[in-house]
C-alpha positions as CSV (number, residue, x, y, z in Angstrom):
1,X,38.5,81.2,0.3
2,X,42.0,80.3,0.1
3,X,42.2,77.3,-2.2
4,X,44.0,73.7,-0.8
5,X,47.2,73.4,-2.7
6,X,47.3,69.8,-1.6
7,X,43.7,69.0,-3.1
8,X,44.8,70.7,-6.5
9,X,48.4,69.1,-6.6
10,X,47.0,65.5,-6.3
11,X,44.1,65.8,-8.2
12,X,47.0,66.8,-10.8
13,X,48.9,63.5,-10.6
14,X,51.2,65.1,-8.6
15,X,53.1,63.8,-5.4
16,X,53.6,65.7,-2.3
17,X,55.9,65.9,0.6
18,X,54.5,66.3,4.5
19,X,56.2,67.2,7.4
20,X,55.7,66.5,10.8
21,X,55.9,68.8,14.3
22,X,55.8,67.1,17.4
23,X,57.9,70.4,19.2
24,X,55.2,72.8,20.4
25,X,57.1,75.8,19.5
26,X,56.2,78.3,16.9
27,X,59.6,79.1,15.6
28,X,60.4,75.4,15.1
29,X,57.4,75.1,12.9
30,X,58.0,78.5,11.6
31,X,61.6,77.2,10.4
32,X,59.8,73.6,9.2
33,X,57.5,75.7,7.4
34,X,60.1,77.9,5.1
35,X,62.2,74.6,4.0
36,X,59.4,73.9,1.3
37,X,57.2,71.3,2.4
38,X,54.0,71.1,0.7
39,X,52.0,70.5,4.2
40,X,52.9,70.3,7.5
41,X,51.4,68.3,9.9
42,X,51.0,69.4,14.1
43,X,51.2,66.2,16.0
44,X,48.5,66.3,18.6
45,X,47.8,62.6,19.7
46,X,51.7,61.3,20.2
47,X,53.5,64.7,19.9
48,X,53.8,66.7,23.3
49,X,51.4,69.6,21.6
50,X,48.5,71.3,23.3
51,X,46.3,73.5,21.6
52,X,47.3,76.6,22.8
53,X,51.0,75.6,21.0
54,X,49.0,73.9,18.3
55,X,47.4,77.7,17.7
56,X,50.8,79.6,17.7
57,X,52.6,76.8,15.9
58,X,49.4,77.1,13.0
59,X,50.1,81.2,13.2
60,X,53.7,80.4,12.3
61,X,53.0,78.0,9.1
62,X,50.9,81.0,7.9
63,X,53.8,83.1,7.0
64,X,54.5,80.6,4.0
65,X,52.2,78.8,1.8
66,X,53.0,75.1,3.5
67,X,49.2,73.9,3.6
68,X,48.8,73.2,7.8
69,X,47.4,69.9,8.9
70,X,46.9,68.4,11.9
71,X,47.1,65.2,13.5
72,X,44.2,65.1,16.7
73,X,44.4,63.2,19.6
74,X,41.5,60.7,18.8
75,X,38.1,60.8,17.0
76,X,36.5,63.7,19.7
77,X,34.2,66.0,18.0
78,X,35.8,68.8,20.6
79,X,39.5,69.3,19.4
80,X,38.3,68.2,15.5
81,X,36.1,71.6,15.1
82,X,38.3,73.4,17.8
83,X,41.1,72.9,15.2
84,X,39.4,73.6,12.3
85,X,38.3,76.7,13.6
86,X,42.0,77.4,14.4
87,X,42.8,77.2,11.0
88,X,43.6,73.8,10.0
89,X,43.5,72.8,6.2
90,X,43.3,69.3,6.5
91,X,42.6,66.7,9.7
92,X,44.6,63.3,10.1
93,X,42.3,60.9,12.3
94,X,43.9,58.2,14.1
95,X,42.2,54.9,14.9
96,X,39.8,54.7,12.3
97,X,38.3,50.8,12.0
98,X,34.9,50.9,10.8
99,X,32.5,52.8,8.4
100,X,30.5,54.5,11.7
101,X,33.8,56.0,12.9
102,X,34.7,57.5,9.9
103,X,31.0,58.8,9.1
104,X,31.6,60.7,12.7
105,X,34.8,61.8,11.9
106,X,33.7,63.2,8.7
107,X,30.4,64.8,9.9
108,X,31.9,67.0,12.5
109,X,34.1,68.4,9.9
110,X,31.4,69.5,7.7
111,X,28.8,72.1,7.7
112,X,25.3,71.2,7.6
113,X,24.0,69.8,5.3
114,X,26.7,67.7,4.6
115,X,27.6,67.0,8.8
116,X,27.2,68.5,11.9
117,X,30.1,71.1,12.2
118,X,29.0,73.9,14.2
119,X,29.6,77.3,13.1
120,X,32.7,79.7,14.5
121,X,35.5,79.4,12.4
122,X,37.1,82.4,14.9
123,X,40.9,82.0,13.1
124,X,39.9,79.8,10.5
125,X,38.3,83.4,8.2
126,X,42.0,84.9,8.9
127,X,43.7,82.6,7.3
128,X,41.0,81.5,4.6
129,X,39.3,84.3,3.6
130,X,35.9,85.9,5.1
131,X,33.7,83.7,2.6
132,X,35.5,80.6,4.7
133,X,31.9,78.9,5.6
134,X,30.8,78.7,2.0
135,X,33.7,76.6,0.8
136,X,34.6,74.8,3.6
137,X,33.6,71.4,3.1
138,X,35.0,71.6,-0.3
139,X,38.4,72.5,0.9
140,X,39.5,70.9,4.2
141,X,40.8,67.7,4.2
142,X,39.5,65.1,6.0
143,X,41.9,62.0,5.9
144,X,41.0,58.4,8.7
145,X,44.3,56.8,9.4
146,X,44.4,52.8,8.9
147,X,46.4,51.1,11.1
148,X,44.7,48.3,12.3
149,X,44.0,44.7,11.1
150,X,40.0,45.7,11.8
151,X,40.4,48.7,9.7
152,X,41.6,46.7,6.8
153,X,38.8,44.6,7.0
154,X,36.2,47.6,7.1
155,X,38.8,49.1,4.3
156,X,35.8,49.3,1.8
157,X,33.2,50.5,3.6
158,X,35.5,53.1,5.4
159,X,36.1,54.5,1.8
160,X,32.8,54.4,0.8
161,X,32.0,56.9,3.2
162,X,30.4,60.7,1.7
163,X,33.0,63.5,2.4
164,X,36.4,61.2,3.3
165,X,39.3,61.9,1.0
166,X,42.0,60.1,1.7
167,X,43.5,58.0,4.4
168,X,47.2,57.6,5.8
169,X,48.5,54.4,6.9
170,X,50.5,54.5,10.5
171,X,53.4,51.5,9.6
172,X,54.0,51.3,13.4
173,X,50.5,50.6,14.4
174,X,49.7,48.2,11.5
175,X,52.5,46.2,11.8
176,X,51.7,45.8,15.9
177,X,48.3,44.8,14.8
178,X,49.7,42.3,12.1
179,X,51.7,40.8,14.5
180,X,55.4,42.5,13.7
181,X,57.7,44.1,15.0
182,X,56.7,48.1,14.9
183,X,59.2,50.7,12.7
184,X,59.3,53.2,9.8
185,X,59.6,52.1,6.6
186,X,58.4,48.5,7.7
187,X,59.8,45.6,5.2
188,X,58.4,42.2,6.9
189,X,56.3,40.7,3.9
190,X,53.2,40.5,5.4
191,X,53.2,44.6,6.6
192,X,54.4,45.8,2.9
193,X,51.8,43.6,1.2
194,X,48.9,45.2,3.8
195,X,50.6,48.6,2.8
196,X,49.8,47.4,-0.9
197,X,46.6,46.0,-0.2
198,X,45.7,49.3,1.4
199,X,47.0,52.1,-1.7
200,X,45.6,49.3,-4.3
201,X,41.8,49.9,-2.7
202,X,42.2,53.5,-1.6
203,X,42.8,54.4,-5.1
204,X,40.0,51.6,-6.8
205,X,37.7,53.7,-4.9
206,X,39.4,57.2,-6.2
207,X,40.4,58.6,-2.8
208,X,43.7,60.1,-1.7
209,X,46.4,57.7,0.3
210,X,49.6,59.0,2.4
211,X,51.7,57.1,4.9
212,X,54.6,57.9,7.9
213,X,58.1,57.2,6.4
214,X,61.4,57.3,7.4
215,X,64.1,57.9,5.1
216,X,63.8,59.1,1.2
217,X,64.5,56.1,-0.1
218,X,61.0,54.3,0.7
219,X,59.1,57.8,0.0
220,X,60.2,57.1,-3.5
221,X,58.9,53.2,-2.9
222,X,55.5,54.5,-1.7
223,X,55.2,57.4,-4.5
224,X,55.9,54.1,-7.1
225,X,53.5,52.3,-5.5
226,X,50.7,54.9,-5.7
227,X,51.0,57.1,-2.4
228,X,49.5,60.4,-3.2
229,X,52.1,62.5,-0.2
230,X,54.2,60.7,2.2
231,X,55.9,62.0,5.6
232,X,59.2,62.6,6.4
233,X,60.0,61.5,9.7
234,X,59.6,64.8,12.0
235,X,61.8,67.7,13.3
236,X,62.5,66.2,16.4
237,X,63.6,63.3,14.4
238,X,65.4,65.3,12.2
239,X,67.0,67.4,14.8
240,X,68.2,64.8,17.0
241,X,69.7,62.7,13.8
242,X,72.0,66.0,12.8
243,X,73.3,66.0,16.3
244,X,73.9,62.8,16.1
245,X,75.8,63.1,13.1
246,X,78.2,65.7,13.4
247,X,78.4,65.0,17.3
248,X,80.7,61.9,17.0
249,X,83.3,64.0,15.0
250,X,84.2,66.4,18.1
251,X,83.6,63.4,20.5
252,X,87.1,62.1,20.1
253,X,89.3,64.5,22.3
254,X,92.8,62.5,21.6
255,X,92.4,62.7,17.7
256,X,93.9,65.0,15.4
257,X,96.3,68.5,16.0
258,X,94.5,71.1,18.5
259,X,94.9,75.0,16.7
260,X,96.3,77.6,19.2
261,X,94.8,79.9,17.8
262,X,91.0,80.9,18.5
């Protein structure tokens, strides 16, 4: 079976960067994946991707060696093995509070006997290799996002859960639950000591942690502070802030000399 580049670069020491596709378009992920992210990551619950896109858009990543991850609507056993069978390296599960929802979220993501996965990875041999089912469950990722007050709480048990490896904090959410104002790169005391709070346990109990950033600058804060891969905003994101950028300069129509010339 292909091998998960993520799971070998972090059990390395090494820090990763994600990126994030909330376009349902193959070419636009296609492009994502050839700028040299180490993972992508097809935004199913707040992006405007079905799974039909979410297929061609996991077809597209292929061409490179980005590791392709996806964000699912909710906690469903349905669209969890669905896109796993499509292909998907790695699964980002929002919503997770307590130790019973992550135990479900893990079990439908492994084979028997270590969950309840059923068998029919129909893309997922494709693009990992024919002995897919035999390695499986050591290879895709399964990561419970915390971003809740209640998930904090349960932070320890959710961890302690056979077959999770990692979570990923979602700023906006926590700091909603906390009480703040939601945002990337969040820097209200109490949300950055949660943040903290959260990395500090994740890695006590020797499990991968990632969180949703906005700019460089507070990747490099969350690498520091023990983040194992962080996100860099999304293409969309990334798209619309270019435009915005170099729009203004031809905005001005009574500024500088006009060429004659074509």
């Amino acid at each position: 079976m292909r091998a998960n580049e993520l799971k070998r670069l972090w059990a390395a020491g090494e820090k990763t960067v994600n990126g994030w596709l909330a376009i349902p378009n193959g070419f636009s992920a296609e492009i994502m994946a050839h700028q040299g992210f180490d993972s992508l990551t097809i935004d199913m619950q707040h992006g405007i991707v079905d799974y039909q896109a979410a297929v061609s858009m996991l077809q597209a990543i292929s061409t490179t060696d980005t590791v392709p991850m996806v964000r699912v609507p909710w906690n469903e056993p349905g669209i969890l093995q669905k896109m796993l069978d499509a292909g998907a390296y790695g699964v980002i599960c929002p919503m997770i509070n307590t130790a019973a929802e992550a135990a479900a979220f893990v079990s439908v993501c492994r084979y028997p006997p270590m969950g309840s996965r059923s068998f029919g990875p129909i893309r997922a041999t494709i693009y990992g290799g024919a002995d897919y089912p035999e390695h499986a469950n050591d290879q895709v990722l399964t990561l419970a996002m915390i971003e809740t007050e209640q998930a904090m709480n349960n932070l320890d048990a959710i961890l302690d859960v056979e077959g999770l490896d990692g979570i990923y904090v979602g700023p906006a959410d926590l700091a909603i639950s906390l009480g703040c104002k939601p945002g990337f790169d969040p820097e209200e005391k109490k949300v950055v000591e949660a943040i903290r709070q959260i990395v500090d346990t994740t890695k006590r109990h020797e499990k991968f942690a990632g969180i949703h950033c906005g700019s460089t600058a507070y990747i490099k804060r969350m690498w520091e502070i023990g983040f194992d891969y962080a996100t860099l905003l999304s293409e969309a994101r990334m798209m619309a802030m270019k435009a915005g950028e170099l729009l203004p300069e031809l905005k001005d129509r009574t500024g500088g000399a006009q060429s004659s010339t074509y």
